[in-house]
N, C-alpha and C positions, 0 to 999 in steps of 0.2 A: 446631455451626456458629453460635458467638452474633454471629461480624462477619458476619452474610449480604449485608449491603449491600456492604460492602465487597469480600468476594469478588466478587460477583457483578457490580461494576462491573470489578475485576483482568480477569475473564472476556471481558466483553462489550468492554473497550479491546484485550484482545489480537487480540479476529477483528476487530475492523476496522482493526485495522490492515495485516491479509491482503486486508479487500474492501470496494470504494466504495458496495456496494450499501445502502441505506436501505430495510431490511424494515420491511413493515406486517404482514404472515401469516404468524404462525408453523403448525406441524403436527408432530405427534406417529405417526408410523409406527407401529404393531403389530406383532406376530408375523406374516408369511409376507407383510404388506402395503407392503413399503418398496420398489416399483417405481415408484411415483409418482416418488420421487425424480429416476430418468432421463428426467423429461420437464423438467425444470429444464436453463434454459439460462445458459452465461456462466459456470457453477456452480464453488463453491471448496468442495472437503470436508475436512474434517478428523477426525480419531477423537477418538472419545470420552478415549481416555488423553492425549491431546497436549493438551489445553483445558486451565487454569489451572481449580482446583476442581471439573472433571469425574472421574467415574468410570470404569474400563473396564467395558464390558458382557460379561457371562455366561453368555445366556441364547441357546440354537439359536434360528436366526427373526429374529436383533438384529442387525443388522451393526455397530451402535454407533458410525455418523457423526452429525455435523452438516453438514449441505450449506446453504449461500446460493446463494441465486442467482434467476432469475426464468420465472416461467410465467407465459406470453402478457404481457410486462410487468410482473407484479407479482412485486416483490419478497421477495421467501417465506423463510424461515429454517423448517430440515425436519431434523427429528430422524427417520435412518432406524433405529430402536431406541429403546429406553427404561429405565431401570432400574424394577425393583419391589421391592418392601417382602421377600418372600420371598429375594433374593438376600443377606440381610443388612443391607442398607443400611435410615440412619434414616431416618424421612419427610422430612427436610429435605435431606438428598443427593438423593434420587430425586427430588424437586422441583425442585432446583436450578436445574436448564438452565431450566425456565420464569422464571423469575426474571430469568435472563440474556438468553432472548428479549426479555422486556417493557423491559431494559435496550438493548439493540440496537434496541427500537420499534417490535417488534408489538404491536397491540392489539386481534390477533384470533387466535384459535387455534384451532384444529380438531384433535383428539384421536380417535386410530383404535385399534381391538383388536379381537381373536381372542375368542369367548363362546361357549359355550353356551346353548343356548337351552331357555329352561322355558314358554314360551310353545308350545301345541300348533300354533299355524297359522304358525311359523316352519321351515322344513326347511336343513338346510344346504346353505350356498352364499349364503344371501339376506344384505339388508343389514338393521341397525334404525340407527332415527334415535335418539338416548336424548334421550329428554323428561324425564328426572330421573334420580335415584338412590338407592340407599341403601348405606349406609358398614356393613360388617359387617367390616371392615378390624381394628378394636381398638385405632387411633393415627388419631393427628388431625395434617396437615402445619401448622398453626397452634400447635400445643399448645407454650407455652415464652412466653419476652419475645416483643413484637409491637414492631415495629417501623413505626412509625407509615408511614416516607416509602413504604412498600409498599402500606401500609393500615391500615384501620382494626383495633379489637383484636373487634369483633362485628361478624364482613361478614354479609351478609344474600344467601342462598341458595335463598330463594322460586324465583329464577328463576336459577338457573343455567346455562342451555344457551337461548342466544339466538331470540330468533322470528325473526327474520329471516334469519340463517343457516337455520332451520329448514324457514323457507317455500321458499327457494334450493333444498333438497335434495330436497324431495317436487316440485318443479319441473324439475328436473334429472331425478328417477328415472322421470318419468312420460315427459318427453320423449326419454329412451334406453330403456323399458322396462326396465328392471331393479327388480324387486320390493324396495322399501323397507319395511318394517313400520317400527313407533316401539313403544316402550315403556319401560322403567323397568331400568336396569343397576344390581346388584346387585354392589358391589366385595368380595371376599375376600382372608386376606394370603395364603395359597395356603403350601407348592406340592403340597401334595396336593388332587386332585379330592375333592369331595364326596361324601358318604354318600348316600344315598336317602332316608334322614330328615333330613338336613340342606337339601335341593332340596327335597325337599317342604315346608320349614318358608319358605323363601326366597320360593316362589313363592304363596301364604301371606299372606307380610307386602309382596305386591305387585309381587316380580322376573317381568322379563321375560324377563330374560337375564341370567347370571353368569359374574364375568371375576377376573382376578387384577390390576387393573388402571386407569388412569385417573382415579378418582375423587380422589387428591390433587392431582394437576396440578389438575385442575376447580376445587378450593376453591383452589391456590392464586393461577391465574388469575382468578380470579373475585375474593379477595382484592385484589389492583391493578387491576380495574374493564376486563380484557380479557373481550372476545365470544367465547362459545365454541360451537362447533360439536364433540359427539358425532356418533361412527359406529361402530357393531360388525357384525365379518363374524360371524353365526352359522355356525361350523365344528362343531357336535356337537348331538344333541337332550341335556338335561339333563331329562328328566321324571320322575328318579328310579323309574324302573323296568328300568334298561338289565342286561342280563346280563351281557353284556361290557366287559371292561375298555377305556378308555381311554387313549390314550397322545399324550404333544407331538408326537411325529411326523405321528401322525393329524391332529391340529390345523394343523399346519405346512402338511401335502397339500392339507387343503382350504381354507385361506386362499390357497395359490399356484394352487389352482384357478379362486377367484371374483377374482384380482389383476386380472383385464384391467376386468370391470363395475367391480371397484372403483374403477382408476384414470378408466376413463370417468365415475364419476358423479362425483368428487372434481373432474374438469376442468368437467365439466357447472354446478356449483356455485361455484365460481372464478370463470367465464366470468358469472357472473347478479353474484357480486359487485361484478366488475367494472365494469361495465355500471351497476351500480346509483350508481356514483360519480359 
């Protein structure tokens, strides 16, 4: 993908030409988590295969839309699905659509996924806030020409995951009760689940939770200087001691399990962004 610009403007001239709406909020759905969606009103979606330089998605859990449209007023462009590195795709296809949001004019993002958690006081169903990361992925969505009008060619990723979106969400969780932990996601290119030597090596070098997922979006929003907002449904313990096998299914159950807290705390956090304008 060495014209990215270029597609990604091809892209973003084709949806609006479908809708008047002027997003500011984009958002990244997860596995089992793309009910948010239907509280989008006015909303125009379209599939992932109909987008100029989009991909279709592969993966159970993905509906693989883009929806515009607005909640309580704001303007939101909402990816219900996502591609991942494990489906084949390069780092720079799976990134893509963020590229294209910050083309259409969001310049905040908020990024959701499915994880396990290696964290012992996480149980599933709960939420984590991600206060950082670390890349055990093997590709870097940067890696290749840098294209300056995006960014710079060494973005600086001290502080990847916004304080202030961050404050919004532990404000939010407290005020619906729904149990938020934070800690540190751990991206792998998947699709196979993890060893018990491998979990135990992760949580180790600092994970709190491990995902097959997210972390290029991140650098590359983060890359063009959008606010990003992490969130992961803990759906499985990962404490590298499990006897039983794991399956997507399982993962799927209980993301649609925790979908209703989720959507409340994702409107909870919207509503303080709002507000904060």
């Amino acid at each position: 993908m060495d014209n990215e610009w270029e597609l990604a403007a091809e892209a973003a001239s084709w949806i609006q030409k479908q809708t008047e709406a002027k997003v500011t909020v984009g958002a990244v759905l997860g596995s089992g988590l793309g009910r948010f969606a239907e509280e989008l009103s006015d909303e125009v979606s379209f599939s992932f295969a109909d987008i100029p330089g989009f991909l279709p998605s592969t993966v159970a859990g993905h509906a693989g839309r883009l929806i515009i449209g607005y909640y309580d007023g704001v303007p939101m462009c909402v990816m219900q699905g996502r591609y991942h590195y494990y489906e084949g795709h390069a780092m720079k296809e799976m990134t893509f659509p963020i590229r294209v949001m910050w083309m259409l004019g969001c310049r905040h993002l908020i990024v959701t996924n499915a994880c396990g958690g290696m964290n012992g006081a996480f149980s599933p169903g709960h939420f984590m806030l991600i206060t950082d990361h670390i890349n055990q992925m093997g590709d870097h969505p940067l890696r290749g020409a840098n294209d300056e009008r995006f960014g710079p060619r060494f973005p600086d990723l001290s502080s990847a995951y916004d304080s202030q979106w961050q404050d919004w969400a532990r404000e939010a969780a407290r005020e619906k009760d729904i149990p938020l932990h934070e800690g540190v996601y751990a991206a792998i290119s998947g699709p196979s689940y993890l060893t018990h030597a491998e979990l135990k090596m992760l949580a180790m070098l600092g994970g709190d939770a491990v995902g097959m997922s997210t972390v290029p979006e991140v650098i590359v929003a983060r890359h063009m200087g959008m606010r990003v907002l992490g969130l992961s449904c803990v759906t499985d313990m990962a404490l590298g001691d499990a006897e039983e096998a794991l399956t997507h299914e399982e993962v799927i159950a209980v993301a649609a399990e925790a979908e209703g807290n989720f959507v409340n705390l994702l409107k909870g956090i919207l509503q303080r962004g709002k507000e904060s304008k």
